[in-house]
C-alpha positions as CSV (number, residue, x, y, z in Angstrom):
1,X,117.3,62.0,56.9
2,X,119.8,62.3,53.9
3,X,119.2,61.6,50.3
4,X,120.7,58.2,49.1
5,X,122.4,58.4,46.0
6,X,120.9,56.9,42.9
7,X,122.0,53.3,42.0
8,X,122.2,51.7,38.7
9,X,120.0,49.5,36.6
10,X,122.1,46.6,38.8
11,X,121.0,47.2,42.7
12,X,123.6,48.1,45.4
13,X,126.1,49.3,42.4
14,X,126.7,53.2,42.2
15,X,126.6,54.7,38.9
16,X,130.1,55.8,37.7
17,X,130.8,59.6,37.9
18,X,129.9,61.6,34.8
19,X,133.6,62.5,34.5
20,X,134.7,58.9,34.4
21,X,132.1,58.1,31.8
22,X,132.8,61.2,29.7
23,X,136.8,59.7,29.6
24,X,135.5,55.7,29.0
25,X,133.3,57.4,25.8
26,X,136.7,59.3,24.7
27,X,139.2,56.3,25.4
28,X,136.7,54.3,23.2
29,X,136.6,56.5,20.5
30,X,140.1,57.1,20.4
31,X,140.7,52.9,20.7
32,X,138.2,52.4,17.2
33,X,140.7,55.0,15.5
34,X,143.4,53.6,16.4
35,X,142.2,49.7,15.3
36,X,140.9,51.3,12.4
37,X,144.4,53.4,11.4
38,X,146.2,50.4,11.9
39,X,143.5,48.3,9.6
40,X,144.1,50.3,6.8
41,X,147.9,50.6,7.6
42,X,147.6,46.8,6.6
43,X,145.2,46.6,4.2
44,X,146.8,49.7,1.9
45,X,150.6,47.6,2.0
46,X,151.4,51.1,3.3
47,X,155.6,51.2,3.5
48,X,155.3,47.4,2.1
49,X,153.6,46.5,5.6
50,X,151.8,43.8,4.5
51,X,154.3,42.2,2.3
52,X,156.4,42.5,5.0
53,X,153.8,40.5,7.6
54,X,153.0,38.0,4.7
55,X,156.4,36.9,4.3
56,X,157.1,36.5,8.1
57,X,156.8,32.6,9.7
58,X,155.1,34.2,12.7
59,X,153.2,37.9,12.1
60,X,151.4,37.2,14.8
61,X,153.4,39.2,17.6
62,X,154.1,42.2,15.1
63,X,150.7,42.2,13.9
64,X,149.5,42.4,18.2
65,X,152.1,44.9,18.6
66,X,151.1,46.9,15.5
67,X,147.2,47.0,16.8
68,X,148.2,47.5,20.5
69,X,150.3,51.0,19.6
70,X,148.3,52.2,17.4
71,X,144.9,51.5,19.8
72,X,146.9,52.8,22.9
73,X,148.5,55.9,21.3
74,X,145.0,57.3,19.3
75,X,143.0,56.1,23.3
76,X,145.6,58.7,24.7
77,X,145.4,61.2,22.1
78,X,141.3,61.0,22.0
79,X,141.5,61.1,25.9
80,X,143.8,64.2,26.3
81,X,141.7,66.3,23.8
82,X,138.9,65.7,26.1
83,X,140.3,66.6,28.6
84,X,142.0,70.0,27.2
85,X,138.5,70.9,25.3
86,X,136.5,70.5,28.9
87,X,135.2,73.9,29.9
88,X,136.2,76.0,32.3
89,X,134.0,78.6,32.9
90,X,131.7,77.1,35.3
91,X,132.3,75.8,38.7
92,X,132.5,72.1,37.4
93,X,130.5,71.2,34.7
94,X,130.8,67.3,34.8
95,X,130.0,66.9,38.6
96,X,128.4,64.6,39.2
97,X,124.9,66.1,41.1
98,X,124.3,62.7,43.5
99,X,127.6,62.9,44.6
100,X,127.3,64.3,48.1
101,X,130.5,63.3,49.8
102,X,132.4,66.1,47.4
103,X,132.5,69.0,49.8
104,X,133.0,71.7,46.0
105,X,135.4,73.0,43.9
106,X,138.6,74.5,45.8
107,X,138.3,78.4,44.8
């Protein structure tokens, strides 16, 4: 009689992998950068930015664009560091252990 995996808090849901939530953390992180870069991109008039969103009829695209890039380019960044900085040593540090159907590492 096998083991059945451990759910989450919400019956009938499995937990998402460790590696998975490691990344979601990361992409997170990196998303609060970059909404917070582009904040003070504003906020400082940095380049005349905000003179140049004041005196447009409709900032509202630029402004979306200007958060979007910024958010998308610091979530990648934050993301690929986390990836590059994961330790190797070990057979697989982030396994997840109630993961049966993973037959190991290929070696």
């Amino acid at each position: 009689m096998g083991e059945q995996p451990s759910a989450s808090p919400v019956e009938g849901r499995p937990r998402m992998p460790r590696l998975l939530r490691f990344l979601a953390l990361h992409m997170a992180i990196g998303l609060a950068a970059g909404v917070i870069v582009a904040s003070l991109m504003i906020l400082i008039n940095l380049a005349g930015l905000k003179d140049l969103l004041i005196e447009e009829r409709e900032p509202y695209i630029a402004i979306f664009l200007l958060y979007a890039f910024n958010a998308l380019t610091f979530g990648s960044v934050a993301m690929g560091i986390a990836i590059m900085t994961l330790p190797y040593d070990d057979i697989c540090d982030m396994r997840d252990p109630n993961d049966h159907k993973d037959g190991g590492p290929l070696r």
